[in-house]
TORDOGU-507367 format. One record per atom (N, C-alpha, C): x, y negated, z negated. Coordinates in steps of 0.1 Angstrom, whole numbers, plus 5000, padded with zeros to 4 digits. Last residue first. Example, Ala and Ser with C-alpha at 12.3 -4.5 7.8 and 13.67 -1.06 7.14 Angstrom:
// residues 2
512850224929 513750114929 512950004921 513250574922 512350454922 513250334922 
This chain:
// residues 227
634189203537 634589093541 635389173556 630189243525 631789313527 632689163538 628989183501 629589073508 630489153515 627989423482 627089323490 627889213498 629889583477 628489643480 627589533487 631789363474 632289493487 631389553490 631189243452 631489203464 631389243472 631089433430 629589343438 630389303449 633489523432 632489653436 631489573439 634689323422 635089313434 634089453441 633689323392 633189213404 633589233416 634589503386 633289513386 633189403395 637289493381 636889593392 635689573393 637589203364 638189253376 637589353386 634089283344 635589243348 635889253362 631289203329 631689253345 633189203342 628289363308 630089293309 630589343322 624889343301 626289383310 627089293313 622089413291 623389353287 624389433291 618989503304 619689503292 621389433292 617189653329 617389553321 618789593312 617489603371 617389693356 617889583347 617789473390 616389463381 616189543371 619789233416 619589383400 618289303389 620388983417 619089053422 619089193417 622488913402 621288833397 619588903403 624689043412 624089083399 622288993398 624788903432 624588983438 623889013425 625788633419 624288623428 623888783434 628188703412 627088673399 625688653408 629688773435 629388873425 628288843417 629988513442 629588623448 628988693442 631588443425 630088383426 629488433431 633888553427 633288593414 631488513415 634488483450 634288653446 633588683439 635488203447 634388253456 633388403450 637788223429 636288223426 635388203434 639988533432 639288403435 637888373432 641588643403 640688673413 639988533422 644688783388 643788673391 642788733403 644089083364 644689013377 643788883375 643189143338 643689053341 644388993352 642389393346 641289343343 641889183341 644489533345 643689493356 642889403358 645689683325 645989563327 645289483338 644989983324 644589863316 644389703317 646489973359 645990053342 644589963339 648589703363 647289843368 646689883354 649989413376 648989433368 647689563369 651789383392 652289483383 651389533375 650389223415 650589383417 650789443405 650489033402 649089083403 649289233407 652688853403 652388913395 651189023394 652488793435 653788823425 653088893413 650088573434 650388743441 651188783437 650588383413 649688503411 649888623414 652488183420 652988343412 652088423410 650287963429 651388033434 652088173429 648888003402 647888013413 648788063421 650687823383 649988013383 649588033394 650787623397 652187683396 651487853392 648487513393 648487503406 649687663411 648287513361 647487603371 647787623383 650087303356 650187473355 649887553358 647587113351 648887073347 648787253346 644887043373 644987093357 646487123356 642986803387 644186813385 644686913371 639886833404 640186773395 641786883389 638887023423 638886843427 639786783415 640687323432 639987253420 639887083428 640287603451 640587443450 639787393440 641687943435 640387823442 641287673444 641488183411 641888103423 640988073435 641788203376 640788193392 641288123397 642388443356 643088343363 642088323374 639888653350 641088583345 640988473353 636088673344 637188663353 638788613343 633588793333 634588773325 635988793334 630088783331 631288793338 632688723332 627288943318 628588823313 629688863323 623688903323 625488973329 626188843328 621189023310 622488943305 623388983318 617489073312 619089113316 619888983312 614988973293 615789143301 616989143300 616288783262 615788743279 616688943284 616088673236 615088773243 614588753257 619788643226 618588583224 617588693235 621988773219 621088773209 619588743214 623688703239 622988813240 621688883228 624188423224 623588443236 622988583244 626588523204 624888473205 623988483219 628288673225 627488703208 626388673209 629288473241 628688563244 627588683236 630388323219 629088253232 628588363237 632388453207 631188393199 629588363209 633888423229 633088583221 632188543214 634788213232 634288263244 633388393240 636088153210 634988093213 633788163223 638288333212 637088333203 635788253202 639788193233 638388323235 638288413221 640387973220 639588003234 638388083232 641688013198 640387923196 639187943212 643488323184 643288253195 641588153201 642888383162 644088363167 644188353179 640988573160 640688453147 642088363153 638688703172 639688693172 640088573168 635988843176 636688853162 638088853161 634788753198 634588693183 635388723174 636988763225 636488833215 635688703205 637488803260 636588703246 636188843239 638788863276 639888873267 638688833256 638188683303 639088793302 639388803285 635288463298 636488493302 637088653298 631988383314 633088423304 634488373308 629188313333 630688293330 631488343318 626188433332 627288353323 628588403328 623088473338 623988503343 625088363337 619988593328 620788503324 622188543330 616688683337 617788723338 618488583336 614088583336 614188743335 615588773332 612288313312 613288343325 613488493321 610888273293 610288403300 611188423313 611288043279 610388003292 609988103299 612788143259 611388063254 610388063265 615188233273 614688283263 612988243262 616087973282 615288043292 614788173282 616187803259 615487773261 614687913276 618887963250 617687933243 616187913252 620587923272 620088073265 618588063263 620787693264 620287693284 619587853278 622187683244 621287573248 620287633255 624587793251 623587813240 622287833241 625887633267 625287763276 624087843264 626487403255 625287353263 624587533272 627787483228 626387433227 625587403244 629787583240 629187693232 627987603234 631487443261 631587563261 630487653250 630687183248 630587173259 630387303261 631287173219 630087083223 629387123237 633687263219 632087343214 631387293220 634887063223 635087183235 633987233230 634186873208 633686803215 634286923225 636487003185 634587013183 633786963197 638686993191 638187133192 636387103192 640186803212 639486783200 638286933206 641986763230 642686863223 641586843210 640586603251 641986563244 642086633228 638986673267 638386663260 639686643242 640586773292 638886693291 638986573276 642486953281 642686793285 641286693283 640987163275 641287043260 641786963271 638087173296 639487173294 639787113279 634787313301 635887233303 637187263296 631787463321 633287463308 633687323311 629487623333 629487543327 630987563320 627887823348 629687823352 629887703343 624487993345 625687913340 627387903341 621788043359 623088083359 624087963355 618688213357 619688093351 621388153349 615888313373 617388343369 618088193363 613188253372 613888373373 614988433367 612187903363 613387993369 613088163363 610087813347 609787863362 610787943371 612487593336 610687623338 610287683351 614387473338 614487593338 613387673339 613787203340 614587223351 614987393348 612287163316 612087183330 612787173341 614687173292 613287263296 612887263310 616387053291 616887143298 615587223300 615886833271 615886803281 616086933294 615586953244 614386923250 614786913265 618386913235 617787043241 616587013249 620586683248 619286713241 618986833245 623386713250 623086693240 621586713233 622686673280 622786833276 623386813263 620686473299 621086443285 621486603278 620386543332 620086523319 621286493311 619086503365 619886463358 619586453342 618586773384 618086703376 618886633366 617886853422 619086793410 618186743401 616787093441 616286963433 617386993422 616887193474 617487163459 617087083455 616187293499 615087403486 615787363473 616687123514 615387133512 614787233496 619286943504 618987053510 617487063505 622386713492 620686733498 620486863507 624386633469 623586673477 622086703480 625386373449 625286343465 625086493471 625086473422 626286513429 626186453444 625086223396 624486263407 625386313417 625686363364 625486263372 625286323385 625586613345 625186473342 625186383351 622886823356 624186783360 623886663354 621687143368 620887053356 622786993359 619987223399 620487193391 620387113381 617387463417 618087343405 619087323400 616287603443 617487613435 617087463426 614187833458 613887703450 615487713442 614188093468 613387973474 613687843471 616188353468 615588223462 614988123470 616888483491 616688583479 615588433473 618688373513 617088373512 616488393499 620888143506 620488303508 619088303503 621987883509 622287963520 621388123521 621887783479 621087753491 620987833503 623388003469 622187993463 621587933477 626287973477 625488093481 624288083480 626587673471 626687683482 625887873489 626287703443 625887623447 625287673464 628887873443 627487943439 626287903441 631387743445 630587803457 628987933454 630487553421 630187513435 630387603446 630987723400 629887673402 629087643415 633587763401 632887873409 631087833412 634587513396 635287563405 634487703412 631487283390 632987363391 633387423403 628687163398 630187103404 631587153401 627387323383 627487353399 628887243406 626487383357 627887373365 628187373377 623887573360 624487473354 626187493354 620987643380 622387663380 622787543370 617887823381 618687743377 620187703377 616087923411 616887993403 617787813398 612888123417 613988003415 615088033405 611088273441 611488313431 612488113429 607588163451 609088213453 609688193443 604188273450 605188183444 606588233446 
């Protein structure tokens, strides 16, 4: 039986070139996605499943049998017009969710998106205290391996229009040099790199709970994608 592997968010910004590594690399046989609507692709080893990610029930078999489950899942307060509970909805309950249930199914490894900076115990900023909270729980739950990746600024082509981003994306390189030390871990990085990186993590077979920043992801890259 070949290995499979779950993806949720495949239509983001890193989602989709993780989409695009998953099919392309032997490692997996079998890719899924879980998406509310139909993305118009076809490839022999994808099956799309279209769900309801308010119901938990629904995320079971499209993770049944996965290996790995990889989540790029988010949104925006524009999305979601500055209403804090319907960002939970999206950022905490659907990667929750996906925890939970690959927890239950015996999946081996859980690969999550983060951000730079998530704390839980940061009461002063709604982001990435959210972002720590998700991480929190979610390492709670009884799957081997965890790798939380925790990119800044990502640079990429977005399909969809985010007010400021375009204008950071230009000042990046400018800024990115000043950023050493400590500070590093907040350069921007493109999200190719960072998908990169989360497919390379995903074939590691030691167990237990790992945080990847800036330098960690560009060491998956360079050990396995040299450019």
């Amino acid at each position: 039986m070949g290995r499979k592997a779950t993806l949720l968010g495949a239509s983001g910004l890193i989602g989709s070139h993780l989409l695009d590594l998953l099919l392309a690399d032997p490692y997996y046989d079998e890719v899924t996605i879980l998406v509310r609507r139909n993305m118009g692709r076809t490839h022999p080893k994808l099956t799309e499943i279209i769900i309801d990610f308010e119901n938990s029930q629904a995320y079971e078999p499209g993770i049944a049998g996965a290996e790995t489950v990889f989540c790029a899942i988010g949104t925006t307060m524009k999305k979601v017009s500055g209403d804090h509970d319907a960002y939970r909805q999206v950022d905490f309950n659907i990667p929750v969710t996906a925890a939970k249930a690959a927890a239950g199914l015996g999946v081996f490894n859980f690969v999550l998106v983060s951000s730079v900076g998530a704390d839980a115990a940061n009461n002063n900023n709604f982001y990435l205290k959210l972002k720590g909270v998700v991480e929190e729980t979610i390492s709670k739950e009884n799957i081997p391996q965890i790798h939380i990746f925790r990119p800044s600024l990502l640079i990429g082509h977005r399909n969809e229009k985010r007010t400021g981003e375009g204008f950071a994306q230009m000042m990046a390189p400018i800024f990115s040099g000043l950023m050493v030390g400590k500070w590093r871990v907040y350069k921007p990085i493109r999200a190719a790199l960072v998908a990169k990186a989360m497919l390379s993590a995903a074939k590691l077979q030691n167990r237990g709970i790992f945080i990847h920043t800036y330098d960690d992801i560009l060491k998956f890259t360079k050990d396995q994608y040299p450019e």
